[in-house]
Structures are given as C-alpha cells and as structure tokens.
C-alpha positions in Angstrom: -11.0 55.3 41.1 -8.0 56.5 42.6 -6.3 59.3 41.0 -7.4 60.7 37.4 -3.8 62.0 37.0 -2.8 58.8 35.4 -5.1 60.0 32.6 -3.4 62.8 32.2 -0.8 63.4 28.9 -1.8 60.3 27.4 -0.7 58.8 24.3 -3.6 58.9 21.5 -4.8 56.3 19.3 -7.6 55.1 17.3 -7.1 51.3 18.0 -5.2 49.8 21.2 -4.3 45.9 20.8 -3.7 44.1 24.0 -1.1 41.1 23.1 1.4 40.3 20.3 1.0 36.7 19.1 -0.9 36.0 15.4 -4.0 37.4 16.6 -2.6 40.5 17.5 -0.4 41.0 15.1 -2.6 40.4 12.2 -5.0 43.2 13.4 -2.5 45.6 13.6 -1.4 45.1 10.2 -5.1 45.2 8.6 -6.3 48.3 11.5 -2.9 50.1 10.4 -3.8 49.3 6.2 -7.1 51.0 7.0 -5.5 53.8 8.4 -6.1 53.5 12.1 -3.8 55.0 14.5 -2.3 51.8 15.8 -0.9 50.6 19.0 -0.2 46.8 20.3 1.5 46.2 23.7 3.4 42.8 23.6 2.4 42.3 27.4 2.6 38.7 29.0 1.8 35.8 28.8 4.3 35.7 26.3 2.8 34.3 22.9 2.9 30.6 22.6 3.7 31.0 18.7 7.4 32.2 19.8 8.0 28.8 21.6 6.6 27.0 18.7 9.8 24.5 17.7 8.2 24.1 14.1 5.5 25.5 12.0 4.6 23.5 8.9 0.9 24.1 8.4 0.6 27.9 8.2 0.5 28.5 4.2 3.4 29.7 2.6 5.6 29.3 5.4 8.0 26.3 7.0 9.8 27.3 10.0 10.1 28.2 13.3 7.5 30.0 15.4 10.0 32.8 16.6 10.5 33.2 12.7 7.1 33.7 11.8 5.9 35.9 14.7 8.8 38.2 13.6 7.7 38.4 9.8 4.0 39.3 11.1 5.6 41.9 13.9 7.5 44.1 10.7 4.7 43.5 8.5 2.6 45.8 11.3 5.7 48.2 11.8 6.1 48.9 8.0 2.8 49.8 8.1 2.9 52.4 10.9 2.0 50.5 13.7 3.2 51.4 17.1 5.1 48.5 19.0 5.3 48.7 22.6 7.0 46.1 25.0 5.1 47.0 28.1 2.5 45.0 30.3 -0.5 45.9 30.1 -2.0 46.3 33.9 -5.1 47.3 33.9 -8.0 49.1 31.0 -10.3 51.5 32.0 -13.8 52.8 29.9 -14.8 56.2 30.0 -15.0 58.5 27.6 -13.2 55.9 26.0 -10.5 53.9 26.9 -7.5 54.0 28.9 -4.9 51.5 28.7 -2.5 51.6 31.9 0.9 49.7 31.5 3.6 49.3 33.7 5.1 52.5 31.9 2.5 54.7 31.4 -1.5 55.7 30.3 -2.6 55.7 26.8 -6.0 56.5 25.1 -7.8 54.7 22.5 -11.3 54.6 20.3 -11.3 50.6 20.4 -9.3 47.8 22.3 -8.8 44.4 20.9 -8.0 42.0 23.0 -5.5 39.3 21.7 -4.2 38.1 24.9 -3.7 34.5 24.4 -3.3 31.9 26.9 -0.7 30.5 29.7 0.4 27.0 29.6 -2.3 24.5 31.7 -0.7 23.2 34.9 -1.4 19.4 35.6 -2.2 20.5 39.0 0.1 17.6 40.7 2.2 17.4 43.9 5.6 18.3 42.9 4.8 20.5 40.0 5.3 23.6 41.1 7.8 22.9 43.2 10.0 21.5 40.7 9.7 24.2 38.2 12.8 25.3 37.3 14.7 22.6 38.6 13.8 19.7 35.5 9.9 20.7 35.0 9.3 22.9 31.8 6.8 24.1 30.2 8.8 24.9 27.1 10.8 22.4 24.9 12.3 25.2 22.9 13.3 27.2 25.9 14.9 24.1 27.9 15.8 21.7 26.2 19.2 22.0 25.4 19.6 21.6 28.9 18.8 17.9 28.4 20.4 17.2 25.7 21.8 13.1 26.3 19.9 13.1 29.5 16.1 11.0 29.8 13.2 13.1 29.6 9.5 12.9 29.2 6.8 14.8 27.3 3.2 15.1 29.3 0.5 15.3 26.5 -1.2 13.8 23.7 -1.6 16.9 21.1 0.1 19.1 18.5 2.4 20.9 20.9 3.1 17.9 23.2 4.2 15.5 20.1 6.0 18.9 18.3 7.8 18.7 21.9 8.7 15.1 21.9 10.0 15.1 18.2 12.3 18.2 18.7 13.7 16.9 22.3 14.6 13.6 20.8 16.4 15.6 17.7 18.3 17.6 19.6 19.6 14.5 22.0 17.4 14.0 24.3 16.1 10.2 25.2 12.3 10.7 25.2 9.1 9.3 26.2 5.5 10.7 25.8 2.8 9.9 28.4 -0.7 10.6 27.6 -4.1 10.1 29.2 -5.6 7.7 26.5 -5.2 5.3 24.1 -4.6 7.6 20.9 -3.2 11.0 20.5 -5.0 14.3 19.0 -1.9 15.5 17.6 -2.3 15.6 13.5 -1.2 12.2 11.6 1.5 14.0 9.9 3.0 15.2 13.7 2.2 11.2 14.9 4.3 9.6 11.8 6.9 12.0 12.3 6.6 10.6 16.4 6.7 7.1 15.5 9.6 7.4 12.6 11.6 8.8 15.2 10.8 5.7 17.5 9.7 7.3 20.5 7.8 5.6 23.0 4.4 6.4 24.1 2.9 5.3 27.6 -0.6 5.0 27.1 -3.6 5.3 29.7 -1.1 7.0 31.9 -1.4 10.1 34.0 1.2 11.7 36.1 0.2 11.5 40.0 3.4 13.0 41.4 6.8 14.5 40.3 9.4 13.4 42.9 12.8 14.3 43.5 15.6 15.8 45.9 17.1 19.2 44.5 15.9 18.7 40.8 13.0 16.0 39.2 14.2 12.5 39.4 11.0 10.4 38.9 7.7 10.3 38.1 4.6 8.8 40.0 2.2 6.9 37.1 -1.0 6.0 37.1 -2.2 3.5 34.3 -6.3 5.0 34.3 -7.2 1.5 32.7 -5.6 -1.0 35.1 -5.3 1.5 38.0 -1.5 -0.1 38.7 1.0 2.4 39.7 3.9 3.1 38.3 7.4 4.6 39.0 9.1 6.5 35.7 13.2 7.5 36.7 13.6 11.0 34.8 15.6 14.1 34.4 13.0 16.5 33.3 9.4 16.6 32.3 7.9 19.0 29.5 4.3 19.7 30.4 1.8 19.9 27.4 -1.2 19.6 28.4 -3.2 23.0 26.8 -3.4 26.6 27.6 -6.0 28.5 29.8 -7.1 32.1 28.6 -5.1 34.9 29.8 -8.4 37.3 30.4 -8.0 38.8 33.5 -7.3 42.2 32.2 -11.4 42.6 31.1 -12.5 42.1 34.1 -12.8 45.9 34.6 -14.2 46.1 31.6 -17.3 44.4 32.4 -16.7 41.9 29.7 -18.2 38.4 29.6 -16.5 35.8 29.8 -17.6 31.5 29.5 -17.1 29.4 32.4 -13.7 28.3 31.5 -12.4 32.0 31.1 -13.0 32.4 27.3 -13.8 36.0 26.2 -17.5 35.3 24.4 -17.4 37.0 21.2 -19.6 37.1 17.8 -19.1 36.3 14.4 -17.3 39.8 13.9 -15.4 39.3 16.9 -17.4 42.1 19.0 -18.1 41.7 22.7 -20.7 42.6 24.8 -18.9 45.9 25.3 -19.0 48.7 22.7 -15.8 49.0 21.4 -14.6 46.1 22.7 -13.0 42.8 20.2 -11.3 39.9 21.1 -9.3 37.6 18.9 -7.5 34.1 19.1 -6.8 31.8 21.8 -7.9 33.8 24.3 -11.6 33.5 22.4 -13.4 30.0 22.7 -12.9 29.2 19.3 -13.0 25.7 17.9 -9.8 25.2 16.2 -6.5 26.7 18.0 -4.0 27.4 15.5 -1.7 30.2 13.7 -4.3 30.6 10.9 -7.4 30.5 12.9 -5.8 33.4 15.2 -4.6 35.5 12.3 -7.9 34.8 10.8 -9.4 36.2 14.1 -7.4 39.3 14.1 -8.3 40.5 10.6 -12.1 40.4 11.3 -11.4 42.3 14.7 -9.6 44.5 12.8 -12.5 45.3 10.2 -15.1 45.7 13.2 -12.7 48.1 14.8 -12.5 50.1 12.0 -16.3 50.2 10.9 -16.8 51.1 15.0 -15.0 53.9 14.9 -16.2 55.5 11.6 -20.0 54.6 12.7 -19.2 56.5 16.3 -16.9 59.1 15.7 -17.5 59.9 11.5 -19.7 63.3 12.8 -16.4 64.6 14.3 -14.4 64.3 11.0 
C-alpha cells in the first residue's frame, strides 16, 4: 500500500457510515442515541430518496423525498452525529478501519455501509449518447425542462409511474412504455396513473433512442407481435431499477451476490468483522424508505454490541 502517511492525523470515530439516504441516516441517529462517536459521509451516488417526487407510504409522513431525507439528516445532527459531504474513495482494514475521502483519512471501530444504488441503464443505442440532451434519469431534476413538450416514461414500477404522474402534473404530455402487460407499481400509484389519463404502451421495449442534437424519437419493439415501432419525443425518463453502488468493499474483502448485492445476515453483519451493510445496496426483498430505515437501525444495534464485545476491556 502506497504511503502510510495518509493514515496519519486522522479523525477518530467509533462508527463510520458510508452513504446518506434512509439507511444511513437512520443508523446514525440510533449509533449516535447509543452514544457512539458518529460519522456519515454523504458520498455519491446520490440517494435516490432525494429525487423521490412524492412519498405517501412512509408512516407519519406525506411529502416529498428531499423533505423527508432532510427531517432524518437533523434528527442524526441533533444527536451529535458528524455530517460530512465528501466522497468516500476508498476503505482500508487494519487495525481498524480507514476511511479515505476525497478530503482526507479518518479512523473508525465499525463501517456501515449504506451506499445505495445508481439508476439501471437500459443499455440501448442512443442512450448514453443522449444523456443530457432529452434522456433523464430523473423526473424531479428535469422535468421542468419539458413542461408542454411530449415526453415518455420507460418502466413499469413505483418510481416509473411516481415519474409519469408528476411529469403530466407539471405539463408535460406523457406516455409510459413498459415491457409487459401489467405494471408492478402499487394500485394506489396505478389509479392515480390512470385518473390522470395517461397512456400506457404495453409489451413494448425501447430498441433505440434517435435524434440529431437532442432525442427526437424512439425505436419500439412490441415483444408480443415483434412489429416495430417509431414513438416522436422530446425526452425520455428512464425507470427501469437501480444497481448496487458496492464498489467501495471490494478492498475490504467483502462478499458480494452475483448481481453486486452486499450479502448480509439477519443483524445486517457481513462476512467481515466489523463490517454492516444496510438498504438498497443489500439484496433485500422489498426496496423502500421503511425497509431501509428498518435496515439502518439493526446495523446500528450490531455496530454498537461489536464494539462493546471488542473493545469493552480497554474501557
């Protein structure tokens, strides 16, 4: 490892949490009640709750993601938890661990890593290409930029119909194109979809974005028919999923499922001692607010019974 100076005049903490969406944020609050020396890093990807256009099923709370992930972020400061907005580059195990951001090197007992995901590409000509220039990948960010102008929504979920609905009520002439012949978005989401009258193209994926300095059509494929189809657009929202963010373990020598996911048990522990992972970037079966936050608590206790089981002989 090329040169030990960078763990040199470190910052000291008991508990180190990589990422600042629910999961994070939520173990920071409970690490800092128990009294923990607490750190999280708001590193990228940036959490996908902030570009959430509405929340309605987190209990107690209607609103917007944004909203929310702010109420959870001064929840963890009044509690004396240390906020830092730097990335995260790269964690290192020796004595303990060493977190190395684009700043500077800190020290800590026990990492949890709350990393999240990145937005799934579709992986089609055109795509990245376009980015930028009419393709999105977030409603809330975008679209006011297509406000009175045609757009479409790729995606058949939660986020992708959350997407559609806002687009259309902020001006936006919308259509949703999705892979099959029903959506996996809640019913509430789909009535809210279908009160609004926005069109869904069924059995349709994208095959090509197309276009001269900005996305003016779209290349269909009904999967059912196999016919081929051109769409005339000015943008297209891309909702198709997230992929785990989980690079940053790799040092760490922690395992990881085929499709990236941080393996974990029941109290969120890794193969690694000292080592939790919460929320999305964790293959767990249900990918929402509550089943993060719900996550990051349980981290949170396994942190804290770590580091009294480990280091209670030096107190």
């Amino acid at each position: 490892m090329e040169g030990l100076d960078i763990l040199k005049d470190v910052e000291e903490y008991d508990v180190a949490i990589i990422g600042a969406g629910p999961a994070g944020l939520t173990s920071a609050i409970y690490s800092a009640r128990y009294g923990l020396k607490t750190v999280i890093f708001e590193t990228l990807p940036a959490s996908q709750l902030a570009l959430a256009p509405i929340i309605e099923n987190y209990p107690g709370f209607e609103g917007n993601g944004f909203e929310l992930l702010n109420k959870m972020k001064n929840q963890a400061l009044k509690f004396g938890a240390v906020h830092k907005f730097e990335n995260v580059e790269r964690l290192i195990k020796k004595d303990c661990f060493y977190i190395i951001t684009d700043s500077k090197t800190y020290k800590a007992k026990a990492i949890i890593i709350a990393t999240g995901g990145e937005n799934r590409e579709l992986g089609v000509e055109g795509e990245k290409e376009f980015i930028g220039k009419g393709v999105s990948y977030c409603a809330t960010c975008d679209g006011n930029f297509f406000r009175g102008k045609r757009v479409a929504v790729v995606g058949g979920g939660n986020t992708a119909v959350t997407d559609a609905i806002y687009l259309k009520e902020i001006g936006c002439d919308v259509l949703l194109i999705h892979r099959r012949d029903e959506l996996r978005a809640e019913k509430a989401l789909q009535k809210k979809l279908f009160e609004r009258g926005i069109e869904v193209i069924w059995n349709t994926v994208v095959l090509k974005i197309e276009g001269n300095e900005k996305v003016e059509r779209l290349v269909l494929l009904n999967i059912k028919t196999n016919e081929k189809s051109v769409l005339e657009v000015d943008g297209v929202f891309i909702a198709v999923g997230i992929k785990p963010a989980t690079d940053i373990v790799s040092d760490l020598g922690v395992e990881r499922d085929s499709n990236g996911y941080i393996k974990v048990d029941k109290r969120q522990r890794t193969n690694i001692e000292g080592v939790f992972a919460a929320g999305d970037c964790c293959d767990n079966p249900l990918k929402q607010v509550v089943t993060a936050c719900g996550d990051g608590a349980v981290a949170a206790n396994s942190a804290f019974e770590f580091i009294i089981n480990k280091y209670k002989s030096n107190k």
